[in-house]
C-alpha positions as CSV (number, residue, x, y, z in Angstrom):
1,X,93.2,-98.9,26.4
2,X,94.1,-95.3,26.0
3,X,96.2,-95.2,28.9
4,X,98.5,-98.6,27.7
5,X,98.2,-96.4,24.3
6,X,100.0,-93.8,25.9
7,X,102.5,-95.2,27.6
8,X,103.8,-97.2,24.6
9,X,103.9,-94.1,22.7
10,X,105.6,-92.2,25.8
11,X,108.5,-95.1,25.4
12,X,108.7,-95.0,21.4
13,X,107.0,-98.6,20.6
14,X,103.4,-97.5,20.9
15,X,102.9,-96.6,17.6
16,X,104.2,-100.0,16.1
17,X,101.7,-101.9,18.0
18,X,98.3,-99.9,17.2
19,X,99.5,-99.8,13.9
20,X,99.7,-103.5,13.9
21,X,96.2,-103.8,15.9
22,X,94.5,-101.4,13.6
23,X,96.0,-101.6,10.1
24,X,97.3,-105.0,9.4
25,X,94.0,-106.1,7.8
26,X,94.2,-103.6,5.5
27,X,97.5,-104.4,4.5
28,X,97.0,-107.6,4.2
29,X,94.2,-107.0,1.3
30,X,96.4,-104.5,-0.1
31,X,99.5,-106.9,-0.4
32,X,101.3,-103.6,0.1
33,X,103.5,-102.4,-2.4
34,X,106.5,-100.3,-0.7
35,X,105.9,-97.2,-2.4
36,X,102.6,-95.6,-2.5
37,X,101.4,-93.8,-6.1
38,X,102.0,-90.2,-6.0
39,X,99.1,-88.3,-5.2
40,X,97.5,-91.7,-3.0
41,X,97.1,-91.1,0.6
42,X,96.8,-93.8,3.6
43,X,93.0,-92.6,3.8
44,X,93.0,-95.5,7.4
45,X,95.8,-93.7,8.9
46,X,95.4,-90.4,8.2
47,X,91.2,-90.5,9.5
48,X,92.3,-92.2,12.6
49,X,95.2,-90.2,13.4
50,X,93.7,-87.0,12.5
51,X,90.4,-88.0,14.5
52,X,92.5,-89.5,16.9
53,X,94.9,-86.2,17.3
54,X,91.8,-84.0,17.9
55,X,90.6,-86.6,20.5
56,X,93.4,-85.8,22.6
57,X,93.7,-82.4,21.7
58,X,90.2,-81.4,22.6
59,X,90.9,-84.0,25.9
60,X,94.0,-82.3,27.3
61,X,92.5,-79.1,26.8
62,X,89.3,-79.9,29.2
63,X,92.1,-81.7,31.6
64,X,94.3,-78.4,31.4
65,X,91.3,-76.1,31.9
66,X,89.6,-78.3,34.2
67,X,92.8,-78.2,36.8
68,X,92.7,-74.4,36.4
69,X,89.3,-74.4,37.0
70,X,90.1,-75.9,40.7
71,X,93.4,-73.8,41.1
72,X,92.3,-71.1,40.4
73,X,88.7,-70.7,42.1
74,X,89.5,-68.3,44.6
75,X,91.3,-65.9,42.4
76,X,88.5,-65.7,39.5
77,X,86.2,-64.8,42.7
78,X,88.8,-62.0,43.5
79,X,88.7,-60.9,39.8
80,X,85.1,-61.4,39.3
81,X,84.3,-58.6,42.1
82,X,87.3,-56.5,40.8
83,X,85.3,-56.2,37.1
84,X,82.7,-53.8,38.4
85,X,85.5,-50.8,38.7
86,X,85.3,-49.8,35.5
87,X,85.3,-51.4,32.0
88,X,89.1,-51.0,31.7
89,X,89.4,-53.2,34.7
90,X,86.5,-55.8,33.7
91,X,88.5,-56.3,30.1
92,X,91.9,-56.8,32.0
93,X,89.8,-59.1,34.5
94,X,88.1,-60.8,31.5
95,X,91.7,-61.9,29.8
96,X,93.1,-62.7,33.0
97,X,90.6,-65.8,33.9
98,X,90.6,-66.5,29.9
99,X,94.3,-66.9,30.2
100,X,93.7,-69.2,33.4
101,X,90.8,-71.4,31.7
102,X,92.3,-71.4,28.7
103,X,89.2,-70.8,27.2
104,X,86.9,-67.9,26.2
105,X,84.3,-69.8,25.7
106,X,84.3,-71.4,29.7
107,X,84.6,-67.5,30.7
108,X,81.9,-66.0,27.9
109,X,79.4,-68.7,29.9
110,X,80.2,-67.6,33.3
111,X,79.7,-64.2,32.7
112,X,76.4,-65.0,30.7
113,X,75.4,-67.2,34.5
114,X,76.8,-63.8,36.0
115,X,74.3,-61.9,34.1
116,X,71.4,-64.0,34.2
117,X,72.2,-63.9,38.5
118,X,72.1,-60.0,38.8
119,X,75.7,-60.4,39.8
120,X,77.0,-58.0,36.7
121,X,75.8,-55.1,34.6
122,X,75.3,-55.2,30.8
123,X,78.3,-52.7,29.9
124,X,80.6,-54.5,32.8
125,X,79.8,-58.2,30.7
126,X,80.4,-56.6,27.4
127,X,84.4,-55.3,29.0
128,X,85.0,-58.8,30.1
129,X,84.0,-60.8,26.5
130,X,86.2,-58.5,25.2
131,X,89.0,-59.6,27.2
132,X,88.0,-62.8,27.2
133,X,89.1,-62.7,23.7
134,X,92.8,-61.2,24.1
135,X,92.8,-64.0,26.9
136,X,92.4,-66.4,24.0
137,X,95.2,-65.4,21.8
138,X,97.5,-67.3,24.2
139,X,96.3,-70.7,24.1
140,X,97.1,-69.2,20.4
141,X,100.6,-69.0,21.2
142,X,100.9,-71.9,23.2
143,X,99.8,-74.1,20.8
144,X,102.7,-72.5,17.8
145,X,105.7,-74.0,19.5
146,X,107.1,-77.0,18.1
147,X,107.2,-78.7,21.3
148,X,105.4,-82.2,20.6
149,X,109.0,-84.1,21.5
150,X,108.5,-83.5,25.1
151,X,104.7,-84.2,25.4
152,X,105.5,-88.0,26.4
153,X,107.6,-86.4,29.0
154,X,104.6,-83.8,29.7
155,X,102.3,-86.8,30.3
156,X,103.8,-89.4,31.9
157,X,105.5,-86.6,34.5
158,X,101.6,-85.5,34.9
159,X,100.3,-88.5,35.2
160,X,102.8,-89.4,38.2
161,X,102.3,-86.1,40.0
162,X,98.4,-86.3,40.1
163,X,98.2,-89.8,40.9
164,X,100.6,-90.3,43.1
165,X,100.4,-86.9,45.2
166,X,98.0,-86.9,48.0
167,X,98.1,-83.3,48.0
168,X,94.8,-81.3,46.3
169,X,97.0,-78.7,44.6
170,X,99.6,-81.2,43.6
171,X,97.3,-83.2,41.9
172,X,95.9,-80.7,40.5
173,X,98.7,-79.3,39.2
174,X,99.6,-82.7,37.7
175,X,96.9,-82.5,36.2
176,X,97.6,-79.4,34.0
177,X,100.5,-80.6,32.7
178,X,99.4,-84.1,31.7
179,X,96.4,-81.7,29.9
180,X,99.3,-79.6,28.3
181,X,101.3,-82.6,27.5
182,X,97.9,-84.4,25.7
183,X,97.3,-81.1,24.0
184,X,100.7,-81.1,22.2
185,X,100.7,-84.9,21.8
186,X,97.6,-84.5,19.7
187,X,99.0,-81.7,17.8
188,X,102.0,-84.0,16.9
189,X,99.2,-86.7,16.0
190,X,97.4,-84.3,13.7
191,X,100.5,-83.0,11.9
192,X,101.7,-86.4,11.0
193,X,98.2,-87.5,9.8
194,X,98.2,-84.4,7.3
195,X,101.5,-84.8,6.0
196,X,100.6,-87.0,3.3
197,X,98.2,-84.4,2.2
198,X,100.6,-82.0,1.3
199,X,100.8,-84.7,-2.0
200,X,97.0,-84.9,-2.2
201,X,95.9,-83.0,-5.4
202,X,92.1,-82.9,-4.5
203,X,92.8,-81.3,-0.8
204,X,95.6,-79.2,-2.4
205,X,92.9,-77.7,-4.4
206,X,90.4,-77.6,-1.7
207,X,92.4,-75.5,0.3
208,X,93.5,-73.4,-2.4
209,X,89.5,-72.4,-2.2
210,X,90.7,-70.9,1.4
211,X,92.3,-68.1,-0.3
212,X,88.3,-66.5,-0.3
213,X,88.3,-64.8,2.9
214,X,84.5,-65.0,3.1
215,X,84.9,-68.6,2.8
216,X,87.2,-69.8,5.0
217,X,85.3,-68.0,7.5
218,X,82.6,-69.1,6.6
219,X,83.8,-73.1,7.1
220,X,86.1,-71.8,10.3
221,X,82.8,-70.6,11.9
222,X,80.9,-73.7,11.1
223,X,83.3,-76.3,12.7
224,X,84.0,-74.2,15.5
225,X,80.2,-74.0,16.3
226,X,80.2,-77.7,15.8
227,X,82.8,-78.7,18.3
228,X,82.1,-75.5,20.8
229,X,86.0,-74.9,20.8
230,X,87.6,-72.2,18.8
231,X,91.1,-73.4,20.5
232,X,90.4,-76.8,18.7
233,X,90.0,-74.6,15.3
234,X,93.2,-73.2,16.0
235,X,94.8,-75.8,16.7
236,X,93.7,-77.5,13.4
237,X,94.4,-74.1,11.4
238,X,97.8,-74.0,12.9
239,X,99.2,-77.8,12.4
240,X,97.8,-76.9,8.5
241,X,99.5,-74.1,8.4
242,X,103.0,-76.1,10.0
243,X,102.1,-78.6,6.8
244,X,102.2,-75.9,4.2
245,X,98.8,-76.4,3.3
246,X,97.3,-73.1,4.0
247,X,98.8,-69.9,3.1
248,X,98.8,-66.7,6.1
249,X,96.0,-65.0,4.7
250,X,93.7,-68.3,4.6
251,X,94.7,-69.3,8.0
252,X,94.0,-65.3,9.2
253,X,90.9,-65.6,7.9
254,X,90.3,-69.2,9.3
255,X,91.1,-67.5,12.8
256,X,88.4,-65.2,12.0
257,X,86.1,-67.7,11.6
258,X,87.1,-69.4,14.4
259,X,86.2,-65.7,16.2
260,X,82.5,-65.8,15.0
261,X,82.4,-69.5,15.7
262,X,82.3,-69.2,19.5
263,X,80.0,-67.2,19.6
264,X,77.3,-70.0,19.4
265,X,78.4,-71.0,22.7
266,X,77.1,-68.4,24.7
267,X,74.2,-68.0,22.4
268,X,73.6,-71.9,23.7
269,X,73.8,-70.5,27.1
270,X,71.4,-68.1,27.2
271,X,68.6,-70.6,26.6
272,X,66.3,-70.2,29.7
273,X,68.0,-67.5,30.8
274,X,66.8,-63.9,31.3
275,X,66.4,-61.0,29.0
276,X,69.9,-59.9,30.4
277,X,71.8,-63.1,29.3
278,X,70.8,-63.1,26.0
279,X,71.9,-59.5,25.6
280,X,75.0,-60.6,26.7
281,X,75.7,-63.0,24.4
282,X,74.5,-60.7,21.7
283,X,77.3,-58.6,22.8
284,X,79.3,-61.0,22.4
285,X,78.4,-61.8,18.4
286,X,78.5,-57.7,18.0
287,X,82.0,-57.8,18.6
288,X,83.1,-60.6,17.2
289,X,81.6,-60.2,14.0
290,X,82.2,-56.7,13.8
291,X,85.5,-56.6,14.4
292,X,86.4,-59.4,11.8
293,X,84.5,-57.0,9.1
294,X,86.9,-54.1,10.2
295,X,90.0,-56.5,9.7
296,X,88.4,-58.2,6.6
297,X,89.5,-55.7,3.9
298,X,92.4,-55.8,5.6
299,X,93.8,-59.2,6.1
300,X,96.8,-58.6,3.3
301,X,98.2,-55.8,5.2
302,X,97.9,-57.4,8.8
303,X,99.7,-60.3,7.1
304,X,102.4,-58.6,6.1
305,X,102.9,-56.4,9.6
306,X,102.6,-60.3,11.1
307,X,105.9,-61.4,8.5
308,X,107.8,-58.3,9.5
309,X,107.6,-58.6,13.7
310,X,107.6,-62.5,13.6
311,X,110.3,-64.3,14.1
312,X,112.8,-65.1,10.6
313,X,109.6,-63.2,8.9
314,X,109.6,-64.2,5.3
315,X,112.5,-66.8,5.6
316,X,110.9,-69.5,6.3
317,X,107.4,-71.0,5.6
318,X,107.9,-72.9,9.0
319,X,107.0,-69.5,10.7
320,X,103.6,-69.7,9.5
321,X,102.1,-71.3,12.7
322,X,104.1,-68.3,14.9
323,X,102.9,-65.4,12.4
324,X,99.5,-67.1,12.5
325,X,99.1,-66.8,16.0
326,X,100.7,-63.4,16.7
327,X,98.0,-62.0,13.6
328,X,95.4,-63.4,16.3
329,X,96.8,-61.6,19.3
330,X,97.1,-58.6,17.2
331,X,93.4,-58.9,15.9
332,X,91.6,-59.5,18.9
333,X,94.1,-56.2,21.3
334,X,93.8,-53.9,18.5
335,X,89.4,-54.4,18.7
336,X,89.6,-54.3,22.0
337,X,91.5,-50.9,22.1
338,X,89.2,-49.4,18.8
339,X,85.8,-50.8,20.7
340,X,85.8,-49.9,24.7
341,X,85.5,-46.7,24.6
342,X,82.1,-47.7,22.7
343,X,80.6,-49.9,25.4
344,X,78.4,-47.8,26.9
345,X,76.8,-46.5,23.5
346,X,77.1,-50.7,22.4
347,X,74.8,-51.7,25.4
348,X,72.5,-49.2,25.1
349,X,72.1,-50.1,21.2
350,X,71.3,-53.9,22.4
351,X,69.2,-52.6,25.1
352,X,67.2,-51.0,22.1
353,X,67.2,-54.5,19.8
354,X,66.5,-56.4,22.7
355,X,64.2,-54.2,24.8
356,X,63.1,-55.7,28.5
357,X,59.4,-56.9,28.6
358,X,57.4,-55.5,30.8
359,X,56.8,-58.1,32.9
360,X,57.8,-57.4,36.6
361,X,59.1,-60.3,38.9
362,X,55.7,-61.8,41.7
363,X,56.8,-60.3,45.3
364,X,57.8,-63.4,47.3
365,X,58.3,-65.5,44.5
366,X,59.6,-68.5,46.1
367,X,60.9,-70.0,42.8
368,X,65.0,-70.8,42.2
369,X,66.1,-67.7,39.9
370,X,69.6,-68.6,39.8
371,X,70.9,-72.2,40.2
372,X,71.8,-73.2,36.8
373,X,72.5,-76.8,35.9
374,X,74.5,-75.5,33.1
375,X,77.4,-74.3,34.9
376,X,77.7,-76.9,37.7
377,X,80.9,-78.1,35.2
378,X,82.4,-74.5,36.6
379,X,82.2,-75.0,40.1
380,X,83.7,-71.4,41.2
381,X,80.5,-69.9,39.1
382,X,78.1,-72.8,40.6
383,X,79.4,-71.7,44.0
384,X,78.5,-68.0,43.2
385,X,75.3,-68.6,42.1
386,X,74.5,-70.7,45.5
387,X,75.3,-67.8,47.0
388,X,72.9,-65.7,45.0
389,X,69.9,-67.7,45.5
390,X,70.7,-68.1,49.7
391,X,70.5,-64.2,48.8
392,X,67.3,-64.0,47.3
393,X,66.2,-66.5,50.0
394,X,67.3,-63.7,52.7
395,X,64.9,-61.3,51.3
396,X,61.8,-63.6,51.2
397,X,62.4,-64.1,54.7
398,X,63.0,-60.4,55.1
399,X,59.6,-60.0,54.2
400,X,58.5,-62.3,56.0
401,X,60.2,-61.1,59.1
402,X,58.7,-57.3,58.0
403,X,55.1,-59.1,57.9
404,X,55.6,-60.7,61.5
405,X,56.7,-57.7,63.0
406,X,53.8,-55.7,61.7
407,X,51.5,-59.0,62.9
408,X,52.7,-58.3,66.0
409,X,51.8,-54.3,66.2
410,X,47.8,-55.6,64.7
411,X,47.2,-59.5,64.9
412,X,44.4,-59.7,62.6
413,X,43.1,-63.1,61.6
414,X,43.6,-62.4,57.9
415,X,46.8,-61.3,58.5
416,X,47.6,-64.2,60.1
417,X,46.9,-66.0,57.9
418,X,48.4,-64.9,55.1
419,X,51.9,-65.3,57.2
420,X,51.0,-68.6,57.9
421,X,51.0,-69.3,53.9
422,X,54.3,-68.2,53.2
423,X,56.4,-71.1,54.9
424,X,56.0,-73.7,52.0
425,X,57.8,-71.5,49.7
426,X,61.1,-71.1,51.6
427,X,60.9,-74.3,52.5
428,X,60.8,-75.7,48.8
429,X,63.5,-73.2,47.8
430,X,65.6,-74.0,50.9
431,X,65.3,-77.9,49.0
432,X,66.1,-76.7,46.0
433,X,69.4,-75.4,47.3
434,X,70.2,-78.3,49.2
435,X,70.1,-79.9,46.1
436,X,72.1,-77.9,43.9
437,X,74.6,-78.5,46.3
438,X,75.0,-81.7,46.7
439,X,75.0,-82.1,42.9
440,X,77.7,-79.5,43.0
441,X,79.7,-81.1,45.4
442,X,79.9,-84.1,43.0
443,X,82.3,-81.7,41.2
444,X,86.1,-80.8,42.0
445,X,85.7,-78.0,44.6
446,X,89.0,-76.9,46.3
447,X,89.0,-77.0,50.4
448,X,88.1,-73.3,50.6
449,X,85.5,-73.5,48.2
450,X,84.1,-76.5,49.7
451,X,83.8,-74.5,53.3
452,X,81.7,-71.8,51.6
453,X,79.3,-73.9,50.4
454,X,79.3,-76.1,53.1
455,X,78.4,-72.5,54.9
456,X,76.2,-71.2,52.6
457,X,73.9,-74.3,52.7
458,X,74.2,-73.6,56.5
459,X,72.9,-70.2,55.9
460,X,70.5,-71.3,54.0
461,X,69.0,-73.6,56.6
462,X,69.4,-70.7,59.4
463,X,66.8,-68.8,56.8
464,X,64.4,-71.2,57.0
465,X,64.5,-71.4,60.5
466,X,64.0,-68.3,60.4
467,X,60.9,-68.4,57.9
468,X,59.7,-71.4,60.2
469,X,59.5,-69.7,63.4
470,X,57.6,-66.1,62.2
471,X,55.2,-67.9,59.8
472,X,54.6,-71.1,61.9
473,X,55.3,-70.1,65.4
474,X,54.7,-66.6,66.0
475,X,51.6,-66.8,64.0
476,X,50.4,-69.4,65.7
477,X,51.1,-67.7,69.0
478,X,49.4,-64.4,67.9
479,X,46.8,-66.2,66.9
480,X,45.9,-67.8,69.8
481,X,46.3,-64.3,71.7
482,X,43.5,-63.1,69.3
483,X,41.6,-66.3,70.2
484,X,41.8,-65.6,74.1
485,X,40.5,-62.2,73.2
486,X,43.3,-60.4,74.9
487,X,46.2,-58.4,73.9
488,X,49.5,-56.9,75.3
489,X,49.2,-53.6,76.6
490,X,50.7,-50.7,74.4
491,X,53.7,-50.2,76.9
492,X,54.5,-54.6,76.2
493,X,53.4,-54.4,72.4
494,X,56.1,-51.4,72.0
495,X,58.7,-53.5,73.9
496,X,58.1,-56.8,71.8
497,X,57.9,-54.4,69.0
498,X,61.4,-53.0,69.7
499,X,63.0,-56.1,70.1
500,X,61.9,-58.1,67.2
501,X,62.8,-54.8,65.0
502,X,67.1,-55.3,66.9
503,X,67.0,-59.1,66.3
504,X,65.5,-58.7,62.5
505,X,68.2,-55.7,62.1
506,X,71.1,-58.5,63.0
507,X,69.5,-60.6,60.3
508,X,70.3,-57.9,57.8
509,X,73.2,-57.2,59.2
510,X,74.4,-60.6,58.9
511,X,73.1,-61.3,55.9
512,X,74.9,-57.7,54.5
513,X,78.5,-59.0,55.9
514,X,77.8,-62.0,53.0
515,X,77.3,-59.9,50.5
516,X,80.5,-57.9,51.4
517,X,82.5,-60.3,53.1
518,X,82.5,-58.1,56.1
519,X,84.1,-60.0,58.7
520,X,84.0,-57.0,61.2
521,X,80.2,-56.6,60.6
522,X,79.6,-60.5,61.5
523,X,81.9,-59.9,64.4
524,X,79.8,-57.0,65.4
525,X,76.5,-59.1,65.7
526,X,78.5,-62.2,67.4
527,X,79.9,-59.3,69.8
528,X,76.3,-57.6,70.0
529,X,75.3,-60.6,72.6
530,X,75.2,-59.6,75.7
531,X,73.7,-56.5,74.9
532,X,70.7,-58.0,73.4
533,X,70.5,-60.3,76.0
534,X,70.1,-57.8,78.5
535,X,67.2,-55.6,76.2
536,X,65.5,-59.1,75.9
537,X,65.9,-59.6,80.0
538,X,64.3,-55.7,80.4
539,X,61.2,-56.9,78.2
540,X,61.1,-60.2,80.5
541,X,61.0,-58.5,83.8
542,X,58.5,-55.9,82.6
543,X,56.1,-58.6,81.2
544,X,56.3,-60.9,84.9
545,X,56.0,-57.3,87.1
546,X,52.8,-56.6,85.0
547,X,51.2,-60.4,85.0
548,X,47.7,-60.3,86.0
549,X,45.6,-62.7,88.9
550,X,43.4,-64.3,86.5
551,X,43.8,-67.6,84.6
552,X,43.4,-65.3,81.2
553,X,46.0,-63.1,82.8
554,X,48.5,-66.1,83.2
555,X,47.6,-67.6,79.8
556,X,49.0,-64.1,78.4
557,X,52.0,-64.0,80.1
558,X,52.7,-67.5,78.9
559,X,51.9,-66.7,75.4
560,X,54.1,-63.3,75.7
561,X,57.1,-65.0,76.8
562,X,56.8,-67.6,74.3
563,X,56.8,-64.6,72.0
564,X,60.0,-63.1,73.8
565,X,61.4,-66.8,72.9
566,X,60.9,-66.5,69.4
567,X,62.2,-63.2,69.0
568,X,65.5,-64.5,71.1
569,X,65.5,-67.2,68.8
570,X,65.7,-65.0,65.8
571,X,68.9,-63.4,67.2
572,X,70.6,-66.9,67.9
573,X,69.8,-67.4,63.6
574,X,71.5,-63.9,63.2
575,X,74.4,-64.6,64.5
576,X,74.4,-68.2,63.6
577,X,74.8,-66.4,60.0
578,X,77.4,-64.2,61.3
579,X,79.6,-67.0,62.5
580,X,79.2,-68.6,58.7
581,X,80.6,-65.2,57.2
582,X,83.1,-65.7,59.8
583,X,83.9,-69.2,59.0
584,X,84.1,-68.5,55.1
585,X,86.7,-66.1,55.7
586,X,88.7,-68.0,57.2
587,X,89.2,-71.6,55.7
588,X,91.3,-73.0,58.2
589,X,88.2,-74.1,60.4
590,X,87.3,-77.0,57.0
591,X,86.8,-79.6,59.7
592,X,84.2,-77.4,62.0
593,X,80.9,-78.7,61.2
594,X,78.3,-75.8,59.2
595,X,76.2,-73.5,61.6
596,X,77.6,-75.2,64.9
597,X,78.3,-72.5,67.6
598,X,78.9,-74.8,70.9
599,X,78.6,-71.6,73.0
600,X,75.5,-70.4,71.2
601,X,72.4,-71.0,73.2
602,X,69.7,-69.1,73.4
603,X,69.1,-66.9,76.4
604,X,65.9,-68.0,77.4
């Protein structure tokens, strides 16, 4: 229905109809005299289009930032690493992706996740909210031209690009503009369901109440708490103020509100989170709130700059939507210029009100720190966060690895067993990312972001090989050397020693070149082959030269070389890994299956 809706309104007749389906019982009862009494509204038509107009407004805008979302996934993971320069840098990074999502709100949560995933630092979060919010100003201006007689145009040419393109980014981009075009289709709505209230005596007086900077606010806050969408409080603010029914300095104040508002977002994100996150979002409130009590004594004045640098200031009350959102541009630049040169002193001060516990994190804690369910509608952050827990699974298995290798130096029995315990874990978390995954890929991922996690989940599963074959296998093979009540001589145990140490220094290696995106360190361990091979061979030859006659002997040898096999094995995951990284970085492989290297055997 709201599609045929649509399209009748994008050819004119629309409108005739629903009001036909919708109203004529009412004017029926009403036997409808042609002239309504002055100071009457059409309560029907002004609830349902004002409802209505916010429907689509509030839709296009998820459609609009949804597509950007998609288009732009690469480049917020290029500007997310950029924000750890300096806080300059994380501020212009912050209004960049706000200005791409069209909403702080989207970017205020990601940078909570980023938080909450180790992934940014308290004083680099508090740089990007603040310029998430000079990102914001411009769905501000967007929203102030009088553009609603070309949003038909706007959806129906949307609608045709993303549904009849088979191209990702086409569609995409169709997408956005049939977003944009809903946006200012329900801006149109909401300005002709409030024009009869410009004759409305009771609302006239209610908004005359507006005129109290602490109330409007106050109310401005409230709502845009309630709907998690200061754009949508904008929007409102600035069709009332297109109306004539709220003066500059109410709807300055109103954006103020609107300010405070969205701060209950990120406050909502922090729930379950870590100490870290909720700081953040504190940081966020500070901010916000503080900066609107500098301005508040001062909303006359800005009002006044806002008349004399806007467009026909003064002439014409039509302006008001323009001069609205130009006193939010100026409002949210000017804090950020009086406040970032306070960062540093601001984090510390919440570091004080909202001192870490002294709790410290179990060593091999096998549990999921990072994959939150909460931001699996932002697939470039869900995809980040995959990344971070396939990182946290690298150093259980590091440890691991470090407890193998030091199993293999002194194979006690309670050593053993202890890294025969520590499988389960990695295997559970191993599941647990699996499963973020595939919930994530129930999302709009583009192609290259699709090969990443495909990779990722690869390099996931590589770990837990990994885990599998020094707490399953090699334990059980050191074990049954204890059992036979015979070890490697020092000479062998040095050798095995030595090679498990080169194939668990390729792991790191590897797993290193993910966290920088090092394609010439991944190369290096693809490259670092043959050499290995030929240490591995060495250890070989020395083990069979040095076999003994007996049937203990024999069973030894066996057991060493099984050992040698495992180690080799290690090496295959490493570079395994290191193909992955290389496979990430370049996208153009989409169609290789994850974590298949046809030429990758093991050597023995």
């Amino acid at each position: 229905m709201a599609g045929i809706y649509l399209m009748f309104r994008c050819c004119h007749i629309g409108r005739a109809v629903v009001a036909g389906l919708f109203f004529a019982p009412v004017a029926a009862v009403q036997a409808a005299p042609s002239v309504e009494p002055v100071g009457s509204i059409p309560g029907g038509w002004m609830v349902v289009g004002l409802l209505g107009g916010l429907a689509l407004f509030i839709y296009g805008m998820d459609h609009l930032a949804g597509a950007l979302k998609v288009l732009a996934g690469a480049r917020l993971r290029l500007a997310l690493g950029k924000m750890t320069r300096n806080r300059f840098v994380g501020a212009l990074s912050g209004a960049g992706i706000t200005a791409l999502l069209q909403s702080s709100s989207v970017t205020t949560v990601l940078v909570v996740g980023f938080v909450s995933a180790g992934l940014m630092t308290l004083p680099q979060s508090i740089a990007v909210i603040m310029g998430a919010n000079v990102g914001s100003t411009l769905t501000a201006q967007i929203i102030a031209f009088k553009i609603e007689a070309i949003a038909p145009l706007m959806i129906a040419l949307g609608f045709g690009v993303m549904f009849f393109t088979r191209v990702e980014r086409w569609s995409q981009i169709g997408r956005a503009v049939l977003g944009l075009g809903l946006l200012f289709f329900g801006m149109g709505m909401m300005s002709e369901a409030m024009a009869p209230l410009r004759s409305y005596p009771p609302f006239i007086e209610l908004m005359t109440q507006m005129s109290q900077p602490l109330l409007a606010i106050a109310v401005a806050a409230i709502f845009t708490a309630l709907v998690q969408s200061s754009a949508a409080t904008t929007g409102i603010v600035i069709v009332l103020a297109g109306q004539q029914l709220v003066t500059l300095d109410a709807g300055i104040a109103l954006i103020f509100g609107a300010n405070i508002g969205t701060c209950f977002t990120a406050l909502l994100a922090t729930i379950g989170k870590n100490r870290d996150a909720l700081r953040t979002a504190m940081a966020h409130v500070i901010f916000n709130v503080v900066g609107v009590l500098i301005w508040l004594p001062f909303i006359p004045g800005l009002a006044e700059f806002v008349r004399d640098i806007s467009p026909d200031a003064g002439a014409d009350i039509s302006e008001i939507p323009r001069q609205i959102a130009n006193a939010h541009s100026i409002f949210n630049i000017a804090n950020v210029v009086l406040m970032i040169g306070f960062v540093p002193w601001i984090a510390r001060g919440i570091e004080k009100i909202l001192p870490s516990r002294d709790v410290a994190d179990p060593p091999l804690d096998p549990t999921p720190r990072y994959l939150d369910v909460g931001v699996l509608e932002t697939p470039a952050v869900a995809l980040a966060l995959v990344r971070q827990e396939v990182l946290h699974m690298a150093d259980i298995v590091f440890d691991i690895a470090r407890r193998g290798r030091q199993a293999i130096i002194h194979p006690k029995t309670a050593r053993l067993d202890d890294l025969a315990g520590l499988d389960d874990g990695v295997d559970t978390l191993v599941d647990a990312i699996v499963g973020y995954a595939a919930r994530l890929r129930q999302h709009e991922l583009s192609p290259q972001d699709q090969v990443r996690l495909r990779e990722l989940v690869g390099i996931g599963n590589h770990l837990e090989v990994v885990g599998d074959i020094v707490s399953e296998e090699l334990a059980d093979l050191l074990g049954r050397m204890t059992r036979l009540g015979r070890e490697p001589d020092s000479e062998i145990t040095d050798s095995l020693v030595t090679l498990f140490r080169d194939a668990e220094t390729a792991l790191h290696t590897a797993v290193s070149a993910i966290v920088e995106e090092d394609t010439e360190k991944a190369q290096g361990i693809i490259d670092g082959k043959a050499s290995f091979v030929n240490r591995l061979e060495l250890v070989r030859q020395r083990i069979g030269d040095d076999v003994g006659m007996t049937e203990a002997d024999i069973r030894l040898y066996r057991l060493e070389l099984s050992v040698i096999e495992r180690i080799d094995r290690l090496f295959v995951r490493a570079r395994r890994i290191a193909n992955a990284v290389m496979r990430m970085a370049t996208p153009a492989t989409i169609d290789q299956p994850a974590g298949i290297d046809p030429a990758e055997t093991p050597s023995s």
